[in-house]
C-alpha positions as a printed NumPy array, in Angstrom:
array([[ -0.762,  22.361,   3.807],
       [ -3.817,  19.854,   2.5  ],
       [ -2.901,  17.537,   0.575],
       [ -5.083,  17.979,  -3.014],
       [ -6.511,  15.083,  -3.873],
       [ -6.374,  13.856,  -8.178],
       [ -9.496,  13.4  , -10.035],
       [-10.89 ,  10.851,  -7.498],
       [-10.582,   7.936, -11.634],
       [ -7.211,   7.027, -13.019],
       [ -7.405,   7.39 , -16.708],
       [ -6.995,   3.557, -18.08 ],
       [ -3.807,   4.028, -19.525],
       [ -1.953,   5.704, -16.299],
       [ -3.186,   2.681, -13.948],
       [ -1.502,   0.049, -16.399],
       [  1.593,   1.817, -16.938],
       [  1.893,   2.765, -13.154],
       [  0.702,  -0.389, -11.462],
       [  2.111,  -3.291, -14.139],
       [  4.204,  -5.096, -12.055],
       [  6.757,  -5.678, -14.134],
       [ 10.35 ,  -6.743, -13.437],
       [ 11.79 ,  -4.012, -14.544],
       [  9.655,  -0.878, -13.875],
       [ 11.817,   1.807, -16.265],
       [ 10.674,   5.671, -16.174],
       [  7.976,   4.68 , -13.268],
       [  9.574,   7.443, -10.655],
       [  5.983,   8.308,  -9.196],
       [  4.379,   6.31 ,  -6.868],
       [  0.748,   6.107,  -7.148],
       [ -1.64 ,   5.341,  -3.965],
       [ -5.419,   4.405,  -4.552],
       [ -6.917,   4.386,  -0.918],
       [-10.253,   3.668,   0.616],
       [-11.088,   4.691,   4.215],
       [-13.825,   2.835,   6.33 ],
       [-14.984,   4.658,   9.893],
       [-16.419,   2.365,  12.31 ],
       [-18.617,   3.158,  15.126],
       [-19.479,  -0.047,  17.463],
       [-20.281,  -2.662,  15.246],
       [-20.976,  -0.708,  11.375],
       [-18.348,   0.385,   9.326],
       [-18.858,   2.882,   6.887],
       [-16.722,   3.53 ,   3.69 ],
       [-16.959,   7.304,   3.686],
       [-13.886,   8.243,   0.964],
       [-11.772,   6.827,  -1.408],
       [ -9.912,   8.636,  -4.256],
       [ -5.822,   8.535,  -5.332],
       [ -2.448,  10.279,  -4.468],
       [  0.402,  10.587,  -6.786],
       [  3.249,  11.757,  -5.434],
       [  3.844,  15.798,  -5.724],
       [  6.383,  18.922,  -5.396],
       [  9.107,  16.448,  -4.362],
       [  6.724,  14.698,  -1.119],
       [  5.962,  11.317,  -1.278],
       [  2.5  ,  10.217,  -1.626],
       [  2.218,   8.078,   1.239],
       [  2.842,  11.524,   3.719],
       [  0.414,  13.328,   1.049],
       [ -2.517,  10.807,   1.909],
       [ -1.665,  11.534,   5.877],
       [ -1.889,  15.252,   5.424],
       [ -5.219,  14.347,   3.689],
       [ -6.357,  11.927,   6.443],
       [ -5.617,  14.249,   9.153],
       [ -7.371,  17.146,   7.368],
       [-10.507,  14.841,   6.912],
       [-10.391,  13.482,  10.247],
       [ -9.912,  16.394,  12.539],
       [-10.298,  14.478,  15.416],
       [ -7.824,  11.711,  14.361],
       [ -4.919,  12.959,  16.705],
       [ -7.711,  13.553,  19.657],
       [ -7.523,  17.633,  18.896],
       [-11.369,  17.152,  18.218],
       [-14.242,  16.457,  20.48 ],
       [-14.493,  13.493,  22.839],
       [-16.988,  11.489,  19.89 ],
       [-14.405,  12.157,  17.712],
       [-11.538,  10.293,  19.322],
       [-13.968,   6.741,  20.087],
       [-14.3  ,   6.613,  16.223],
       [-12.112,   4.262,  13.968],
       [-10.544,   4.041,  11.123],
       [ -9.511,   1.221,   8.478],
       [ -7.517,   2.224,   5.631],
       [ -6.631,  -0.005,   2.846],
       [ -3.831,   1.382,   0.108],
       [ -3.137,   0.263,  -2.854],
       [  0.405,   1.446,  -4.172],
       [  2.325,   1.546,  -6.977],
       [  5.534,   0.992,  -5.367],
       [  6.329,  -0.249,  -1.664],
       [  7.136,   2.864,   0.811],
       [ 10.806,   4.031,   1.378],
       [ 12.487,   3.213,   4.225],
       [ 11.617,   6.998,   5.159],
       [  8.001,   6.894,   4.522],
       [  8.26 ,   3.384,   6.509],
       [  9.213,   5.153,   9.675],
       [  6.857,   7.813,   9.177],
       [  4.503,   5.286,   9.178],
       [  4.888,   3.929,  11.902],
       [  5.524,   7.49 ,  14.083],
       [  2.083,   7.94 ,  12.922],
       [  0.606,   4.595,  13.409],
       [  1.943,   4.376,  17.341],
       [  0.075,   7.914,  17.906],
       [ -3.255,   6.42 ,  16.418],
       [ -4.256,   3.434,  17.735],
       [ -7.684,   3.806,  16.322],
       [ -6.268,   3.737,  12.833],
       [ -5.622,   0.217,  11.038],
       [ -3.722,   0.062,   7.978],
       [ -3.633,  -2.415,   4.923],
       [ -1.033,  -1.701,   2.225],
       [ -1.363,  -3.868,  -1.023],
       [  2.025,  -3.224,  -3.165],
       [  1.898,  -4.175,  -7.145],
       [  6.211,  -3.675,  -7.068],
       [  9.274,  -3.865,  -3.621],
       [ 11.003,  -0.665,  -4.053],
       [ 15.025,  -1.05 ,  -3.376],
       [ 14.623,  -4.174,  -1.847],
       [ 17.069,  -6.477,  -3.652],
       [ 20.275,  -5.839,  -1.403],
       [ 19.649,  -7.912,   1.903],
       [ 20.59 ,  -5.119,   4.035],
       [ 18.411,  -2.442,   2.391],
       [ 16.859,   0.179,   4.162],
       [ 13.769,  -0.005,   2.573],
       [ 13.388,  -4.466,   3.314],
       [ 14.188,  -3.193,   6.961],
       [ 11.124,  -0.356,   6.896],
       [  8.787,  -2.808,   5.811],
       [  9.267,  -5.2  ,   8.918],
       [  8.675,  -2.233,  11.011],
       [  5.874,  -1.434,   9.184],
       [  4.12 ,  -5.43 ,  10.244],
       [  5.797,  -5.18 ,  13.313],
       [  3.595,  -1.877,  14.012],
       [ -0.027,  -4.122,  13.224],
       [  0.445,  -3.308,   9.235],
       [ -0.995,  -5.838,   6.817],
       [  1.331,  -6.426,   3.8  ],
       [  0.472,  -8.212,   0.429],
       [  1.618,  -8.214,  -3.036],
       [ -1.362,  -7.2  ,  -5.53 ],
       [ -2.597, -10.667,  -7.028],
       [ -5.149, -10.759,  -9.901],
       [ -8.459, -10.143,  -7.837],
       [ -6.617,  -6.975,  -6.571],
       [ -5.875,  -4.926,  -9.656],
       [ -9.557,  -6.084, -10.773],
       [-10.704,  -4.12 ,  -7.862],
       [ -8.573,  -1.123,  -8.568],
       [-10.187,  -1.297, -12.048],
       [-13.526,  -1.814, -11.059],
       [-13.295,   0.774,  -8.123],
       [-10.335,   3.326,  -9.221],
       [-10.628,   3.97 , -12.987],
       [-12.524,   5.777, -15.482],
       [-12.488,   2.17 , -17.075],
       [-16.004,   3.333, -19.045],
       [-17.133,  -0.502, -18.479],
       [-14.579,  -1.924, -20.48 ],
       [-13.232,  -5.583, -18.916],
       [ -9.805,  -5.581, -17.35 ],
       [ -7.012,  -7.289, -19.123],
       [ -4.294,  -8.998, -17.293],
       [ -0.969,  -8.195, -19.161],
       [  1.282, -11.271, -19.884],
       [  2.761, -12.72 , -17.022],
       [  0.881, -10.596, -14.457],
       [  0.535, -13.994, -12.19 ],
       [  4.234, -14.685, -12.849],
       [  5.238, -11.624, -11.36 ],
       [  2.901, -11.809,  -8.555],
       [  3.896, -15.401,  -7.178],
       [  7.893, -13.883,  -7.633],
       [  6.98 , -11.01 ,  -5.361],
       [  4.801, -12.538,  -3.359],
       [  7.858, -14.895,  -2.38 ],
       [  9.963, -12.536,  -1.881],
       [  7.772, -10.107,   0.423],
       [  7.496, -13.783,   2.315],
       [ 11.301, -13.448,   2.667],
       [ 11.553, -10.065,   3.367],
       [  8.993, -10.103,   6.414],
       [  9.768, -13.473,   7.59 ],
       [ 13.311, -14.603,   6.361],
       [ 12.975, -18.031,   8.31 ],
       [  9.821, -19.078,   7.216],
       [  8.895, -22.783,   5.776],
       [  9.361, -22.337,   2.132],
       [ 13.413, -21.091,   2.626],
       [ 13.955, -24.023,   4.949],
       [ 12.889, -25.745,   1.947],
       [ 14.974, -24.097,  -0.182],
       [ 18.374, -24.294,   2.297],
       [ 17.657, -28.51 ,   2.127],
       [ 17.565, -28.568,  -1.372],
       [ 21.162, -26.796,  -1.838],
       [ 22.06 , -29.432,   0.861],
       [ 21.095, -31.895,  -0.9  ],
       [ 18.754, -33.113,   1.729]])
C-alpha cells in the first residue's frame, strides 16, 4: 500500500491548531508530519519533494511517510539498480507530536537498514513523556542514539513551516501568546530527556542542595 500524500498546503487554520505548542494539547489526536527530502549525489544536494502526512485508517504518520519514501525511492532498500543505492538521502520532519515509542523503534529498524538515509525530526509537542520511565522518553534516545537529530520547533521553525507548508496566501505569520514560553519549557525538557546528566540539571541538583 502507498501511502497518499494530502494536498502538498495546510490550510492556515489546521497548521495553528495542530502545531500550537501548547501545554495542554486537548482534541489534537492526529499527528501531523510536514517533510522535505534532499538527494545528494557527490557534492549537490537536491530538494526533490516535500508535502505533509496526517496520520490515517488507524497508521501513524511517521510509517505513512516511510511507505511514501520507499515508494519514491525504489532503490532506497538496494532492490534498484547499482546508481540507485550510491544516492543519499536527507530528510527533515516537522511533526506535530513526538513519535511513539512504537514508531521510535520502527525508526530506527529502518534507519539501521539505510545508512544512506539521514534524518532530522523537529517536534512542536513530547508525546507521553512526563512519567520518567515512559516508553515513549526511552524511544526517543534510541532514536539519537541511531544518528537522529532532535529539536523542539523554536520561532524560526514554524516561520518556515508557514512560509514553506501552508496555503498562507502571503499573509505574515503570527506567533500565538507564549509560543517562546513553551518552546524554552520543551526545549529543556527534550535536554533532559536525551541527556538526563547534562550541565543545566547539575545546576539544578546544587540549587536544591543549597550549594
Amino acid at each position: 500500500m502507498i501511502a497518499k500524500l494530502d494536498s502538498v498546503l495546510l490550510p492556515r487554520k489546521k497548521f495553528i491548531y495542530h502545531f500550537k505548542n501548547v501545554r495542554w494539547a486537548r482534541g489534537r489526536h492526529e499527528t501531523y508530519l510536514c517533510f522535505v527530502v534532499k538527494r545528494r549525489v557527490g557534492p549537490d544536494s537536491l530538494s526533490f519533494d516535500f508535502g505533509h502526512l496526517r496520520n490515517r485508517n488507524g497508521c501513524h504518520v511517521e510509517l505513512l511517510f516511510l511507505r511514501h519514501l520507499e515508494a519514491l525511492c525504489p532503490g532506497l532498500l538496494g532492490d534498484g539498480g547499482p546508481g540507485e543505492r550510491r544516492l543519499s538521502y536527507s530528510i527533515t520532519w516537522f511533526c506535530s507530536w513526538s513519535p511513539c515509542a512504537n514508531c521510535s523503534f520502527r525508526l530506527v529498524q529502518f534507519l539501521n537498514r539505510t545508512p544512506n538515509v539521514r534524518l532530522r525530526l523537529f517536534v512542536s509537542r513530547l508525546y507521553f513523556c512526563d512519567l520518567e520511565d515512559s516508553r515513549e522518553r526511552e524511544g526517543l534516545r534510541m532514536l539519537k542514539k541511531a544518528g537522529v537529530h532532535i529539536t523542539v520547533m523554536s520561532y524560526k521553525d514554524f516561520f518556515y513551516c508557514w512560509q514553506t507548508f501552508v496555503a498562507s496566501n502571503q499573509s505574515r505569520f503570527k506567533p500565538w501568546d507564549e509560543l517562546q514560553r513553551n518552546t524554552v519549557r520543551l526545549t529543556r525538557k527534550l535536554n533532559r530527556i536525551l541527556q538526563p546528566c547534562d550541565t543545566e540539571d547539575l545546576r539544578d541538583a546544587f540549587k536544591l542542595l543549597g550549594l
